[in-house]
N, C-alpha and C positions, 0 to 999 in steps of 0.2 A: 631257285636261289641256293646257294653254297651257302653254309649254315653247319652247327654242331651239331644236328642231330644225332650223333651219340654219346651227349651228353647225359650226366644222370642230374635230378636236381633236388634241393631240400624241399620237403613240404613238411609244414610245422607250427601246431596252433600256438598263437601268440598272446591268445587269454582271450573270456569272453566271448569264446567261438570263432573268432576273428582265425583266420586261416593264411598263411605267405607262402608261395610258392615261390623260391630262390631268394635275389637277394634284391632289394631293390635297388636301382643303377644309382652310380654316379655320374654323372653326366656334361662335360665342361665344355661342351660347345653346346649346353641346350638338352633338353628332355621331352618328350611328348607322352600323353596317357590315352587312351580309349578304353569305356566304358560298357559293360557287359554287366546283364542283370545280373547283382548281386555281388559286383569284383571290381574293378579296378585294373588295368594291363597297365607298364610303367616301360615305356623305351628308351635304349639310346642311341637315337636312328645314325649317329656317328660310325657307330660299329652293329651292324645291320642282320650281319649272323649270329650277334649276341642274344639270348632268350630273353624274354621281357619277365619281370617280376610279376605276379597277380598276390592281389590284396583282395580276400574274400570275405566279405560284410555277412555273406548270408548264403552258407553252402549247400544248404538244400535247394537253394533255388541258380546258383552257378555251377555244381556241380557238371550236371550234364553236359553243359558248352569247353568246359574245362575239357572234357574227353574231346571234345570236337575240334580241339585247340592244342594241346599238349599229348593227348592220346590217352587211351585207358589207361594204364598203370598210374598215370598222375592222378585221373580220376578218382580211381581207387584210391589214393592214395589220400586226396581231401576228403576223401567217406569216413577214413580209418582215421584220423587224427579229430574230425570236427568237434570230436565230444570229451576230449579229453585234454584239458590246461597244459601245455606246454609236451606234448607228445609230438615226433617228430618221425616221418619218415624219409627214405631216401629212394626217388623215384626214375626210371628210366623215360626220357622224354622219345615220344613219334611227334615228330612236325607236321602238322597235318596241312589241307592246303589254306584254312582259311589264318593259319597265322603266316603264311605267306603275303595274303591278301591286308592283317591288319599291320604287318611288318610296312608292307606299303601306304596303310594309310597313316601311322605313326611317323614315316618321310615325306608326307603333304603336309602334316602339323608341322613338323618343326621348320617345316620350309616356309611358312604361315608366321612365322615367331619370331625366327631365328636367324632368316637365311642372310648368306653373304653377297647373295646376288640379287639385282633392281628383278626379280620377278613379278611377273601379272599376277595378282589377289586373285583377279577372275577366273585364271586355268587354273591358281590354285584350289580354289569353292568348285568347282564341276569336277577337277578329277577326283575331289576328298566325297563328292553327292555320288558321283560313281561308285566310288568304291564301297559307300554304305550301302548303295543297291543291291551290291553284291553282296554285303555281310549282311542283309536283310534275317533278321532272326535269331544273329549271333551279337552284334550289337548294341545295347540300350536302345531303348527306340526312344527315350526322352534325351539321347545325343546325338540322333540321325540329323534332324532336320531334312530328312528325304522329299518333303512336300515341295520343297525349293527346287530339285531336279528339273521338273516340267517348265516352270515360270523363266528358269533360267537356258533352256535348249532353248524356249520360245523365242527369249531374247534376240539370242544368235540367227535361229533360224527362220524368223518373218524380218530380217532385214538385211535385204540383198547383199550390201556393200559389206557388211560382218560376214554373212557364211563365204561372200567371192574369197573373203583377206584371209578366213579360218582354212577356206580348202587350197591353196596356195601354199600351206604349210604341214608336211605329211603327220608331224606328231600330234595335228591339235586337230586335224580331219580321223585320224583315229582314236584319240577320244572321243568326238564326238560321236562318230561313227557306236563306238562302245558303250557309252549314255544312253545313245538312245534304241540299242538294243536291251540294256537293261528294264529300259524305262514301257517298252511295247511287250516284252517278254517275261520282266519277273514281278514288277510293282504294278499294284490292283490302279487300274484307271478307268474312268469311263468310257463307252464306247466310241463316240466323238475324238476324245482327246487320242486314245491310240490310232483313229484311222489318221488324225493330223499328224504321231509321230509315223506310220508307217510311210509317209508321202514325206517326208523328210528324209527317211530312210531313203526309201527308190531316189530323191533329190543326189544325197550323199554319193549315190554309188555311181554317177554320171560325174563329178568331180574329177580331176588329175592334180597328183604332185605335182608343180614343177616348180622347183625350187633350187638352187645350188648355195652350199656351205660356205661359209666367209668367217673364221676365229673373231670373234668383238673384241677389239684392242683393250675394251677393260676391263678383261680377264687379267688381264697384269697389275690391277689391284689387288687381289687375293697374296700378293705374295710382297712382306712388309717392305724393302726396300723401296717398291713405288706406291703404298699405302699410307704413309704416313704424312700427312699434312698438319701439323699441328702447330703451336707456339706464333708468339708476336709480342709488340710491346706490351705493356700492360695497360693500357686503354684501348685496344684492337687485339685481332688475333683471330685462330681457329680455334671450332669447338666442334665435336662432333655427336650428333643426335644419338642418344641410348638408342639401339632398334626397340627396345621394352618402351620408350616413347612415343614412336611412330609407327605405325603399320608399313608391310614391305609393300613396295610400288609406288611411294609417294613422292620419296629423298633415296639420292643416290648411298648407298652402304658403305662406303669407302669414307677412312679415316678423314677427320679434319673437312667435311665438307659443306661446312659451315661457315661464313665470315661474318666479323663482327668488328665492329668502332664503336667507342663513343667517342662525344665532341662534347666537351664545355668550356662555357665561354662565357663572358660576364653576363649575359641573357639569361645564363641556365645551362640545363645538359638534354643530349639529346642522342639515342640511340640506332644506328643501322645496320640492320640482319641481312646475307643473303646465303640462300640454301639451295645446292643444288638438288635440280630432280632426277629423279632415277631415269636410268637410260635404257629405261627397258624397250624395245623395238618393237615387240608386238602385244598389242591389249584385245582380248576377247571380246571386250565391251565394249571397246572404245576411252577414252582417258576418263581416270576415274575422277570425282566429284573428292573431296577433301579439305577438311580444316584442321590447319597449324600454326600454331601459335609462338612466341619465347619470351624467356622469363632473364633478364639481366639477376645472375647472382652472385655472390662475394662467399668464401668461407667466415669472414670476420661479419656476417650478421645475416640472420635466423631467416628471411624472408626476401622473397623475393625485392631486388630494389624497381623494379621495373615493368611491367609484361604489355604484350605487343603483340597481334594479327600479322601473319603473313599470307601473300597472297601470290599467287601463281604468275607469273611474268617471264613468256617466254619457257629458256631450260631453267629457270631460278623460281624459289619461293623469297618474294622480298620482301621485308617491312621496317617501317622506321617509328618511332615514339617521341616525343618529347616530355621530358618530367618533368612534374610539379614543381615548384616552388622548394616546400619542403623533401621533396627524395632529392634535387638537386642539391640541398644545401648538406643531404647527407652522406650523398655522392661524395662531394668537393671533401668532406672529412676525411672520410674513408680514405681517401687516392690521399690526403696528406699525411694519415697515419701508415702511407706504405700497404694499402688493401691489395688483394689481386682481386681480377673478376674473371666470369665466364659466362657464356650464354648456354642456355637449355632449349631446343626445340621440343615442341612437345603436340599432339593431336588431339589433348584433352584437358580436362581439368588437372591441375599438379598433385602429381603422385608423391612418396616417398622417394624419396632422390637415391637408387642406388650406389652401393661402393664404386666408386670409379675406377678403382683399379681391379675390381673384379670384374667390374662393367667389359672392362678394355680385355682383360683376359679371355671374356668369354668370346668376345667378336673373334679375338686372334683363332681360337680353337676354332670356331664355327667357320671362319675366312677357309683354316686346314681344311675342312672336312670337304667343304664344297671344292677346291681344288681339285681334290682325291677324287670325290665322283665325279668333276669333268677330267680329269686327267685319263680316269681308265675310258672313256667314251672316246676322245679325242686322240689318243694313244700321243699324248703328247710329255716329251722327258723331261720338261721344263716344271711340271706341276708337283710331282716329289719333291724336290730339291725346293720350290714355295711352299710347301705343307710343312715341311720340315722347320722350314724358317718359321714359319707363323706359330708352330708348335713349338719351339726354340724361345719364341719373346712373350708367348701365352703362360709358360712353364716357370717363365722369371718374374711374368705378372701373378701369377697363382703364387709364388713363393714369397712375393713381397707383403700380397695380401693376408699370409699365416692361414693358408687353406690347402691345409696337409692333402685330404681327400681329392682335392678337384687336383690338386700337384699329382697325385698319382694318377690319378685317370688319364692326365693329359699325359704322363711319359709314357702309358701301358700304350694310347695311342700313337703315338710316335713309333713306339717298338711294333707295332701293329704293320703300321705304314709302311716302316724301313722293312719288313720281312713279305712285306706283298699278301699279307692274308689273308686280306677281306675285298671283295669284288664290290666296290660302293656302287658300281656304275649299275648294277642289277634292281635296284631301285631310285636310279633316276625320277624326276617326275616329269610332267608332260610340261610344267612351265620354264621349268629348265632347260631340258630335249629342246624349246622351242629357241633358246637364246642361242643355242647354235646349230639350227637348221633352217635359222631363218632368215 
């Protein structure tokens, strides 16, 4: 990976013992952390050769991974300040290989969070168990969840028709392929279970690519021009699902894809939701299981006026409600006092309703980034010129919202982009790689 390793960085106790190494990110398309005993690592998998910040709770006992991660001299460097309030040094960073390894798994979380594209949850959870296989030891081990590795190879691989459809496709035959040499090779199993992975193994290696490349036509949502589906009367319209809402893979990513009406009529009022589902092409598992629900809501009153089950139909989640007696009678007020509405999709209990225009800025940013990392894979000239746009109407979302910090973060990326200085496509991940090689 291309990366600053000759950069130098602050380490600098912050009271209390508490230790920071650099600075912690700002982050406007999304942030990710992993957890190391006694630290905290803080990414912004946006910009990928950026060093991650660490927050040390307890330096006697991260010290040592600290050298394993940044190199001696940082090492040293968290020894020489732990003990003393507000002392500060300034340290020359060695990149070593396992922050390589967590730089990668810090671009599986936010592609878990944040992403702009319909990816499979499923390639995302195996290639994030892989990669903790790998950081086995550097890790938390009360953040691995490594145990899930084996239950989920098993998955795939006692059921024909998944490992035919996996090995069909070369990025997700080499993850697994990569699994399950972690899984025979580095993490303690019973004997049983490794002779089952090595007969998956010899399975694996009888397998062929063949597969040919085809661009998914909705990559040309990532770039605002054809992203934007929004607005309608004020009793109908588009709304589009916060991803902090729904989990990636459920509902398509792309602005406005959401529709909604209400109807009333001297009976009452009566609500219909329909929400596209992501067009992801290939699932690991097979189509996931999912519950989504929406909340009819008004700025002009505190509560939901409405909420409704959607349910899977076809490429759409649909569902409809009819209201009470009394929300209809407060419906019919509302629309006479001039109310707007909107609908919220959502996959859980109601959260605190995000800024919606920070909401929307941050999707624009994250729409950017994920361009940029297909852009360099695809060597395609169309994908700048969309990053740029989406970072253009992200920059005026951030500035409307009075978020000086995420404004700057977004233009530093931008200048990023337009100077070509960061190679995003070198941590790809495999559910990605798979939407356009499959």
């Amino acid at each position: 990976m291309t990366n600053d390793r000759h950069l130098e960085v602050s380490v600098r106790n912050i009271g209390l013992g508490v230790v920071l190494i650099g600075e912690e990110p700002v982050a406007p398309a999304g942030g990710a952390s992993v957890s190391i005993p006694g630290a905290t690592l803080d990414f912004d998998p946006a910009l990928p050769s950026r060093l991650p910040s660490c927050l040390i709770a307890d330096p006697g006992v991260a010290a040592p991974l600290v050298g394993q991660i940044y190199g001696a001299a940082v090492r040293d460097g968290v020894i020489e300040v732990c003990g003393d309030d507000a002392a500060e040094v300034t340290c020359r960073v060695e990149w070593q290989p396992p922050l390589t390894l967590l730089t990668q798994l810090a671009a599986v979380r936010f592609c878990q969070t944040s992403s702009a594209l319909p990816l499979d949850p499923g390639l995302l959870r195996l290639e994030e168990l892989a990669l903790l296989g790998e950081l086995e030891g550097i890790v938390d081990p009360d953040d691995e969840g490594i145990d899930d590795l084996y239950p989920m190879l098993e998955a795939v691989m006692s059921r024909q028709e998944l490992m035919e459809a996996a090995c069909r496709r070369p990025s997700v035959l080499r993850l697994l392929a990569d699994a399950l040499d972690i899984l025979a090779g580095t993490l303690p199993l019973p004997d049983e279970r490794r002779d089952v992975t090595l007969q998956w193994l010899a399975a694996l290696d009888e397998a062929h690519e063949t597969h040919r490349y085809q661009a998914p036509e909705w990559l040309s949502y990532l770039s605002p021009e054809l992203a934007l589906a929004a607005g309608g009367e004020p009793l109908a319209g588009r709304a589009t699902a916060d991803w902090g809402d729904v989990p990636v893979g459920l509902l398509s990513r792309r602005e406005g894809q959401v529709a909604w009406e209400v109807q009333v009529d001297d009976a009452g009022a009566a609500v219909e939701v329909v929400a596209k589902s992501a067009e992801t092409p290939y699932r690991l598992l097979g189509e996931p299981d999912g519950y989504l629900a929406f909340d009819l809501v008004s700025p002009e009153w505190p509560l939901p006026l409405v909420a409704g089950n959607l349910k899977r139909r076809g490429a759409d989640w649909v569902g409809a409600v009819r209201l009470g007696d009394n929300a209809a009678k407060r419906l019919r007020r509302l629309v006479e006092d001039g109310a707007t509405f909107d609908v919220r999709v959502r996959s859980g209990d109601p959260q605190p309703m995000p800024n919606p225009i920070s909401a929307e800025a941050r999707r624009w940013t994250s729409r950017a980034v994920f361009a940029l990392r297909l852009g360099y894979v695809l060597a395609d000239e169309h994908r700048l010129p969309a990053a740029s746009e989406s970072l253009g109407r992200a920059s005026s979302l951030w500035e409307l919202a009075d978020d000086q910090p995420e404004l700057e973060a977004t233009r530093e990326l931008m200048r990023r982009a337009e100077a070509l200085s960061e190679s995003w496509g070198e941590t790809l991940t495999v559910a990605e790689s798979v939407l356009i090689d499959g």
